[in-house]
C-alpha positions as CSV (number, residue, x, y, z in Angstrom):
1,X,-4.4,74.6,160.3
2,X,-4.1,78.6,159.2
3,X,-1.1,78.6,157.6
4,X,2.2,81.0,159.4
5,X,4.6,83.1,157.2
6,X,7.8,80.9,157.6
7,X,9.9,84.4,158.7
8,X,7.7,84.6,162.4
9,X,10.1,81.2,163.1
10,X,13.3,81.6,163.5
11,X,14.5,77.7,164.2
12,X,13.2,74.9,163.0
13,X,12.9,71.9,165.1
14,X,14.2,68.2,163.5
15,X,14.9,65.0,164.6
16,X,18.0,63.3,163.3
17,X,19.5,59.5,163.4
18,X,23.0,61.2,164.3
19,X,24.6,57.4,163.5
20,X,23.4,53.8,162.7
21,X,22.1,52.7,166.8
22,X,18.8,52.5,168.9
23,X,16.4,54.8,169.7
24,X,19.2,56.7,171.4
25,X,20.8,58.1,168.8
26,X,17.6,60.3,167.5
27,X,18.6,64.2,168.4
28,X,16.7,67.0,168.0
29,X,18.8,69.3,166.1
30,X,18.0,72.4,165.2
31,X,18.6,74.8,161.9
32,X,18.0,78.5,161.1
33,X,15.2,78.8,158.8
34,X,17.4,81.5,156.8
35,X,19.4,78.5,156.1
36,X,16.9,77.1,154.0
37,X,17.3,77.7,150.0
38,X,14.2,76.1,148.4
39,X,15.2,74.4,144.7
40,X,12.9,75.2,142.0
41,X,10.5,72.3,142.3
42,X,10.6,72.4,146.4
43,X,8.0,73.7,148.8
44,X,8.1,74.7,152.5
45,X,6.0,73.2,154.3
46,X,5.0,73.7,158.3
47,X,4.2,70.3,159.7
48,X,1.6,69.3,161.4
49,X,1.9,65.8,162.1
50,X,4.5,63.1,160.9
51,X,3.4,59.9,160.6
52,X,5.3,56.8,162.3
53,X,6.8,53.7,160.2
54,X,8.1,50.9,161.4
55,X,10.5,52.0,158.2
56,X,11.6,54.9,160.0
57,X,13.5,52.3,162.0
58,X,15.4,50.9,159.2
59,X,16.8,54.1,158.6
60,X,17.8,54.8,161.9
61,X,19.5,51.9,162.2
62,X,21.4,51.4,158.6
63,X,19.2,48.9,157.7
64,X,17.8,50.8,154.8
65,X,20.7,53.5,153.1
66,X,19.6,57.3,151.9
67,X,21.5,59.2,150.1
68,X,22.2,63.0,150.4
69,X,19.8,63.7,147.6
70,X,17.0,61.3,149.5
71,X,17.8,63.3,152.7
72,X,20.3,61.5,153.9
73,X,23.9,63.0,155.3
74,X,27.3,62.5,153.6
75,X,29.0,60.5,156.3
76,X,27.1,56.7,155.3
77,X,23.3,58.5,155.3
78,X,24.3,59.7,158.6
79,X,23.5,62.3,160.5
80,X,19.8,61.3,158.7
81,X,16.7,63.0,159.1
82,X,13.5,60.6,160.0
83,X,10.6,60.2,159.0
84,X,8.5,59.5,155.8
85,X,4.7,61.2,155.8
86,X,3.5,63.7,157.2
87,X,0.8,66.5,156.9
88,X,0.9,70.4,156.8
89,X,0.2,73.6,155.2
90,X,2.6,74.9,152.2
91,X,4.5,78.6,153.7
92,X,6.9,79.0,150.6
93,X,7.1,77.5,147.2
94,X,10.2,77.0,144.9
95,X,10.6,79.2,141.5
96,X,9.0,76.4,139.5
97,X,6.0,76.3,141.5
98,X,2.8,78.4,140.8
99,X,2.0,80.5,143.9
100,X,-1.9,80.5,143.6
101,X,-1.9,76.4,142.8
102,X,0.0,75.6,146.0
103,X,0.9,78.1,148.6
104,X,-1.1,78.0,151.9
105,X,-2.9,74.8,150.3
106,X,-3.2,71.9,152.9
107,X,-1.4,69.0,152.0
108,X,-0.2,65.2,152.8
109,X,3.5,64.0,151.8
110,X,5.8,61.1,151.8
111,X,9.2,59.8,150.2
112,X,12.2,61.7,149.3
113,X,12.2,64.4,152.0
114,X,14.2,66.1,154.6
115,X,13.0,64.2,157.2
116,X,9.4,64.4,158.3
117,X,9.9,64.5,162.3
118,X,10.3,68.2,162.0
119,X,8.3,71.5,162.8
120,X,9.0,72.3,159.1
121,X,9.5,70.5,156.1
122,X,11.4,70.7,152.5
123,X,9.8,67.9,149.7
124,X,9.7,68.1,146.4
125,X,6.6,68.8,145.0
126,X,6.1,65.4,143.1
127,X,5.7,64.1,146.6
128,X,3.4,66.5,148.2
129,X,-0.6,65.8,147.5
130,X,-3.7,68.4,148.6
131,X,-5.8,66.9,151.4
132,X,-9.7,66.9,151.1
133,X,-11.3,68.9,152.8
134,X,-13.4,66.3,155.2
135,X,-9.8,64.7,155.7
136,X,-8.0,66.6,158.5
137,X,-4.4,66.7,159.3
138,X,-4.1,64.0,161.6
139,X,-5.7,61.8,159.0
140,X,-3.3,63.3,156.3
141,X,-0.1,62.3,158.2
142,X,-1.6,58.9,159.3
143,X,-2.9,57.3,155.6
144,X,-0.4,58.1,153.0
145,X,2.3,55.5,153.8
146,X,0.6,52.5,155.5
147,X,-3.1,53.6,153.5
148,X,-1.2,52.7,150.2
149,X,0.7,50.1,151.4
150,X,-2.1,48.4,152.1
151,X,-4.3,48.7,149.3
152,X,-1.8,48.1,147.2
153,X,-1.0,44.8,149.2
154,X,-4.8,43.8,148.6
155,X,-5.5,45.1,145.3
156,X,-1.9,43.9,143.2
157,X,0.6,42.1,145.4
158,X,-2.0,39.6,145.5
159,X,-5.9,40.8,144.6
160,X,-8.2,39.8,147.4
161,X,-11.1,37.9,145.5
162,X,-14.2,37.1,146.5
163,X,-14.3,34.0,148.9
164,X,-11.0,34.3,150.0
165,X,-9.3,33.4,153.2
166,X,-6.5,35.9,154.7
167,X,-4.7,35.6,157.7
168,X,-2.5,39.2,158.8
169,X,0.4,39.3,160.7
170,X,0.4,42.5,163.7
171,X,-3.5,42.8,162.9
172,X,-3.7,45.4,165.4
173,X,-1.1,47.6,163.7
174,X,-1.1,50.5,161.5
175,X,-1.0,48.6,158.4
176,X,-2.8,45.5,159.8
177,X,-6.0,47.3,160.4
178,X,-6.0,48.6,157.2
179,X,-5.0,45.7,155.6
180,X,-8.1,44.0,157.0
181,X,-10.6,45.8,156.7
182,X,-9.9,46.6,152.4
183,X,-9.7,42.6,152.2
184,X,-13.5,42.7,153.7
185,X,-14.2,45.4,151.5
186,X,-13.4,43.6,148.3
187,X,-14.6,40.2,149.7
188,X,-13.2,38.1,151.9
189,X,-15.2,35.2,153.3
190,X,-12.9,35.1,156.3
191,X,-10.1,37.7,157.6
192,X,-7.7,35.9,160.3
193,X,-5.5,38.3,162.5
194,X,-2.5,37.2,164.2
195,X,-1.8,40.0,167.4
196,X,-0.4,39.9,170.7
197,X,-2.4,40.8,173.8
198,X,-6.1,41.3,174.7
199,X,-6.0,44.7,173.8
200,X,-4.7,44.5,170.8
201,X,-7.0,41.4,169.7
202,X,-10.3,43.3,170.5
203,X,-9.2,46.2,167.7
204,X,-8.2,43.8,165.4
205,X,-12.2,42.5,165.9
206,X,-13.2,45.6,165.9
207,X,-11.3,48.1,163.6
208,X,-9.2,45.8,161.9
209,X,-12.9,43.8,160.5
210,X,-10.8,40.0,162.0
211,X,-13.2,37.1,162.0
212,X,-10.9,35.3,163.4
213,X,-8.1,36.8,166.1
214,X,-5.3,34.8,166.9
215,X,-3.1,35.7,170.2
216,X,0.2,34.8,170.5
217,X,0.6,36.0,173.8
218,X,-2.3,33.2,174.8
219,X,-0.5,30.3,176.5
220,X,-2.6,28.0,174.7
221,X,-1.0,29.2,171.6
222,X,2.2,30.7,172.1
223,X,4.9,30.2,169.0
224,X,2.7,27.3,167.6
225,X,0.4,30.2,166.7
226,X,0.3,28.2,162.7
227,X,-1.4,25.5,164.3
228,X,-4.1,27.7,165.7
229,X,-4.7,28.8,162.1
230,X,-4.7,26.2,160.4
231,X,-7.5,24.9,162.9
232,X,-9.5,27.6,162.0
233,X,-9.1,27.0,157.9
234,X,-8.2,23.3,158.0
235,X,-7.7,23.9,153.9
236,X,-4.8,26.6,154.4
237,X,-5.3,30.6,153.4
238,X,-5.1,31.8,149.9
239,X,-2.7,34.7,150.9
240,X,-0.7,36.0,154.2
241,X,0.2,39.0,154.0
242,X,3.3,39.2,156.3
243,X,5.1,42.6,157.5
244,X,6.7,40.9,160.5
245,X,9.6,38.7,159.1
246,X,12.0,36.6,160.6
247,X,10.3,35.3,163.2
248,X,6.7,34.8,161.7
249,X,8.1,33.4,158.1
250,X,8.2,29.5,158.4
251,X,4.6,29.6,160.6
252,X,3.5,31.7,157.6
253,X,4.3,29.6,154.8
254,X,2.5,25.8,156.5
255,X,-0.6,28.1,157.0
256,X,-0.9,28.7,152.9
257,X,-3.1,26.2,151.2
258,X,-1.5,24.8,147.3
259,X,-0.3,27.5,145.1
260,X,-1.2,30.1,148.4
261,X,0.7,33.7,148.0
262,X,3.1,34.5,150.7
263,X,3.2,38.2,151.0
264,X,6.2,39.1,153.0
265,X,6.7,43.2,153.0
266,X,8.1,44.0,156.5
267,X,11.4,43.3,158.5
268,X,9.5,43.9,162.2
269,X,11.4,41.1,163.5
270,X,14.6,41.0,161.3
271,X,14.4,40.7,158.0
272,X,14.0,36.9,156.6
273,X,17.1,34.4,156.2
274,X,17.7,32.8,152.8
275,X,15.6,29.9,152.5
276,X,15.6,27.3,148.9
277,X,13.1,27.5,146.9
278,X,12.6,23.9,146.6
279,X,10.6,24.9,149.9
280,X,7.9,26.5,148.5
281,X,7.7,23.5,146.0
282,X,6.9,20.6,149.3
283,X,4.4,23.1,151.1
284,X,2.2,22.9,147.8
285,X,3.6,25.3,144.6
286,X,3.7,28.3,146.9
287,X,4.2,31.7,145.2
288,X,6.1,34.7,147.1
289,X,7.0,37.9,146.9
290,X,9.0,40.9,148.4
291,X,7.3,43.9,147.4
292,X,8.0,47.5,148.0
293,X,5.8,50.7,147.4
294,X,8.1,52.5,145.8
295,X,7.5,49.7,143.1
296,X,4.0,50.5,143.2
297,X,3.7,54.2,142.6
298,X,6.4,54.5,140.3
299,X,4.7,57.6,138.6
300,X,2.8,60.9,139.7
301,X,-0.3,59.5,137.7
302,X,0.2,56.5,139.2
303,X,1.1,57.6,142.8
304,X,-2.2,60.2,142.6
305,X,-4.7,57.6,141.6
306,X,-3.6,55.3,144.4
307,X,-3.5,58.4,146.7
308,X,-7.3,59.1,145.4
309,X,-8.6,55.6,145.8
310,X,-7.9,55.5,149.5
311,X,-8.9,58.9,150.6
312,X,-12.7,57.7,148.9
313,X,-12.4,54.6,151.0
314,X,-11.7,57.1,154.3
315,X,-14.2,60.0,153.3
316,X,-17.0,57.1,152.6
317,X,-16.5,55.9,156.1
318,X,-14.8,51.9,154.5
319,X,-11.7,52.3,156.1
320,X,-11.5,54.0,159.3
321,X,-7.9,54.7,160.7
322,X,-7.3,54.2,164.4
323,X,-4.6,56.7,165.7
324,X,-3.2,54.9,168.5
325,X,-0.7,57.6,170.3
326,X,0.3,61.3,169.6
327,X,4.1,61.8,171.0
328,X,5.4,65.3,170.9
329,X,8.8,65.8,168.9
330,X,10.6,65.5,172.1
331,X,9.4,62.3,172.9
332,X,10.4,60.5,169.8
333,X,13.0,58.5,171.7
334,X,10.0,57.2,173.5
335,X,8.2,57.0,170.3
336,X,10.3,54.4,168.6
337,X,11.3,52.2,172.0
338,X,7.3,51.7,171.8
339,X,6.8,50.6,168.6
340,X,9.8,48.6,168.5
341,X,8.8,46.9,171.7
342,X,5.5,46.1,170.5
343,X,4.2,48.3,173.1
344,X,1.4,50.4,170.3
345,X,-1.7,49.5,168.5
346,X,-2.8,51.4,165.4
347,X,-1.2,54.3,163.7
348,X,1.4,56.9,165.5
349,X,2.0,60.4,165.3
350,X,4.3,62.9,166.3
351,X,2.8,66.6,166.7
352,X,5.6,68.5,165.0
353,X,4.5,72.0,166.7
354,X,4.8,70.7,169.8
């Protein structure tokens, strides 16, 4: 994208959560660029894509808090710009900044923003990264978030080792695929996807790098959907690595063999009840965890060499990222009823110029 002096705009275009609710209560609201006052270490960027989290939700409904400094409003978070990736070319740099290191430079970014659902975008420039060249923009805005997430799922939450057995809750999403196909890539014998629908089954096979595919939506598996795993791998799996939740948690846990790591990093479904630990002690010495990535890249040297790790896995062709839908920034309404209805496979975007 040839980047556009920020003064031929006079708007910018941004979606807002305009109270803790549904879908309903994203707005397109819109602010004068003269408005915007860059801080020293900020940059402007115009977007080109946002990426879509299932995150994105928790903000919009209050399940996850921002504050002001984060992005968020003064009235409880609220209103809140969404979004947490996206991809773009820098138009304006803080004071800080050098000019010839970052302006007009192509870039990814994610965390501790404005709000990425926008046709331009203010971050700090600890969270803004330069893109490769054979990585375009809709690649930029679709592997920051859910890239890391998963790789660091399979390379520290709980190490994929060679041999191992993993079963992957929503295999055909975002995150899923991903998740899959770096567990193959560092050795597992045997990749287990748990999806719903045909559809979603064949990209899990296919994209995602499933052995086995599990569908729920099959009447001859339905909620007993453990069973069906633990039919496949009589023994139990080494790890599940579980972004759904509530719903998927108990199934989760009986399909872990002795001292089997329960990964659970998502609320899809709700988030999880309080269980006892004694639990995990009659299913076989079962380890968990609730990780985060903010946990993960706690550090610019740390954030950077996870960021580098998984654009070599994209540019050498490992990991391949399947875009599943491009909504336009008026259709973001529509956007998040999708994804909350488990109506989407793969990764979403939002074109932010249009």
């Amino acid at each position: 994208m040839r980047p556009t002096s920020p003064l031929a705009y006079h708007l910018i275009r941004r979606v807002q959560a305009m109270k803790a609710g549904g879908p309903e209560v994203l707005a397109i609201n819109d602010l004068p660029i003269a408005d915007i006052k860059l801080k020293p270490t900020e940059v402007l960027i115009r977007a080109s894509y946002a990426g879509v989290n299932f995150i994105d939700t928790y903000y919009r409904t209050g399940l996850y808090k921002k504050t002001p400094e984060q992005g968020g409003g003064a009235n409880e978070g609220f209103p809140l710009g969404i979004g947490e990736e996206g991809s773009g070319a820098i138009v304006q740099v803080g004071t800080d900044i050098g000019r010839n290191d970052w302006l007009n430079k192509r870039v990814a970014y994610f965390k501790n923003m404005s709000g990425s659902y926008a046709s331009f975008v203010v971050a700090d420039v600890s969270q803004v990264f330069p893109l490769p060249e054979k990585v375009n923009d809709r690649f930029g805005a679709a592997i920051l978030l859910q890239g890391c997430t998963a790789h660091y799922l399979t390379h520290d939450s709980y190490p994929v080792n060679k041999g191992d057995v993993v079963l992957v809750h929503a295999a055909a999403g975002g995150t899923g695929l991903l998740i899959g196909q770096m567990a193959k890539h560092r050795g597992a014998r045997l990749v287990i996807g748990v999806c719903g629908g045909q559809e979603k089954a064949n990209l899990a096979r296919e994209v995602g790098k499933c052995d086995i595919v599990i569908d729920y939506k099959d009447p001859a598996v339905g909620p007993n959907w453990h069973e069906a795993v633990r039919k496949a791998c009589p023994e139990g799996v080494n790890v599940v690595y579980d972004g759904v939740g509530a719903s998927t948690f108990q199934g989760s846990l009986q399909s872990l063999r002795p001292r089997g790591y329960m990964i659970t990093f998502g609320n899809a479904s709700g988030a999880v009840p309080p269980f006892s630990p004694l639990e995990l002690t009659k299913l076989g010495s079962l380890y968990i965890q609730r990780p985060s990535l903010n946990s993960y890249m706690l550090t610019r040297e740390e954030s950077e060499a996870r960021i580098a790790e998984v654009m070599n896995l994209v540019q050498k062709g490992i990991v391949s990222i399947a875009i599943g839908g491009i909504y336009k920034l008026d259709d973001v309404e529509k956007c998040h009823r999708d994804l909350e209805g488990r109506q989407t496979i793969g990764k979403l975007l939002i074109n932010c110029q249009e």
